[in-house]
N, C-alpha and C positions, 0 to 999 in steps of 0.2 A: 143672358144678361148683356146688354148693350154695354158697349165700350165706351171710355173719355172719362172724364171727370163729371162728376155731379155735384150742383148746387141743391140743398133741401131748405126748404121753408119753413117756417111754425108761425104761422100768420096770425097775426092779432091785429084787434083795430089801433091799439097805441104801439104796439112791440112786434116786428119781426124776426123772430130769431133765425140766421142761417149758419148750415153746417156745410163741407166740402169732403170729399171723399173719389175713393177710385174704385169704381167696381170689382176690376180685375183683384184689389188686394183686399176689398169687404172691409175697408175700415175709413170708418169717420170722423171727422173732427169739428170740434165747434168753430165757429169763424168771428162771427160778431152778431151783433143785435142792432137794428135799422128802428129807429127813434125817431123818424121825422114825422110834422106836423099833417102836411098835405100828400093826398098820392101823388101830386107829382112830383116832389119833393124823395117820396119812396123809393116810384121808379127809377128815378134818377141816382138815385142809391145802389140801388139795382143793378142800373147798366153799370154802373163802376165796378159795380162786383163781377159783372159778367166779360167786363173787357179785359179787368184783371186775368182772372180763372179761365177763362174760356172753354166755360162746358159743355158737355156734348150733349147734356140731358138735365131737366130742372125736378124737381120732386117738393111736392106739396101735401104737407100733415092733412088729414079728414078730421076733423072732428065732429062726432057724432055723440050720444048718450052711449052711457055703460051699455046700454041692451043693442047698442049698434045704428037703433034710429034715428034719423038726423032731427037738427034746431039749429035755432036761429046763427052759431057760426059756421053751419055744414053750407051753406048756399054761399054766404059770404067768402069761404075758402075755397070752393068751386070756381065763385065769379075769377076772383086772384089769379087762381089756376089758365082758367081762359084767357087771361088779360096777358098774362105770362107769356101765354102761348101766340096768342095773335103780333104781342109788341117786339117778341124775341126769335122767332120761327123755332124753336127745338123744340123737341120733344116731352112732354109735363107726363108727369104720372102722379095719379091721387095714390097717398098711403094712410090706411087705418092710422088715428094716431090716438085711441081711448089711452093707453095705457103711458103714454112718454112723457107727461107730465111728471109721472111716478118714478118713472125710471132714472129721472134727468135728478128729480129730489137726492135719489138714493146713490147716484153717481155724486154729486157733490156732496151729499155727506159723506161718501168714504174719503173722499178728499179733500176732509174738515173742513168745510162749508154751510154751516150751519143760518136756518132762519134770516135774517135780513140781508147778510152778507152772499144767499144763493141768488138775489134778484137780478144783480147787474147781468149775471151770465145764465139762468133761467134757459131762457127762450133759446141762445143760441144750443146749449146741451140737451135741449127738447127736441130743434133740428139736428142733435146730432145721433138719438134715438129714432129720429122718424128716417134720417136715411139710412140708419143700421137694419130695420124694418122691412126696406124698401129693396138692400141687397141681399137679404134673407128670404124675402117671395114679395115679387114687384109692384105688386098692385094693379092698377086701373089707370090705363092710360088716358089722358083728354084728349 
């Protein structure tokens, strides 16, 4: 498992949610959710985050179908991934993310969160399954 801190992803075309975490201690936290209009707008979101945290490693949710095969946002979260990696030099790793949708729901309801009031933080506790995911068994590197 690579050392430093890690930033994780949950890439949507309107909503990015990210999480922060430390390998070494296997635990993640949600961070914020990145709302802007334009990507550059995004990025720029981004770097803020990145100059903040200053992580060693970036991690990016896959989304694929229930049966593993990809659609239409498995290429879209790819591209991210790549952009990530040429604009930032560190290291990206794709992680499976079918199930963190789920997980992120049932994490806010135990923390009485229920229906409209999970939206604002959603995405970021999506990122904060897909990098628990990621320090559980790492994925695929870009």
């Amino acid at each position: 498992m690579p050392d430093g801190t890690a930033l994780a992803f949950d890439f949507g075309e309107r909503r990015i949610g990210v999480a922060v975490g430390e390998p070494m201690l296997g635990i993640a936290h949600p961070l914020t959710t990145i709302q802007a209009q334009t990507t550059d707008d995004r990025f720029a979101a981004i770097a803020r985050l990145l100059e903040e945290w200053r992580p060693a490693q970036l991690v990016v949710g896959l989304p694929t179908h229930a049966d593993g095969s990809p659609h239409a946002m498995t290429q879209l979260a790819r591209r991210f991934a790549q952009r990530l990696k040429g604009r930032y030099g560190l290291p990206v790793w794709l992680v499976d993310e079918r199930h963190t949708s789920l997980v992120a729901e049932s994490l806010l309801e135990e923390a009485g969160l229920k229906g409209r009031r999970q939206k604002p933080v959603l995405d970021q506790v999506a990122a904060q399954a897909i990098l628990q995911a990621w320090f559980e068994q790492q994925g695929e590197a870009v």
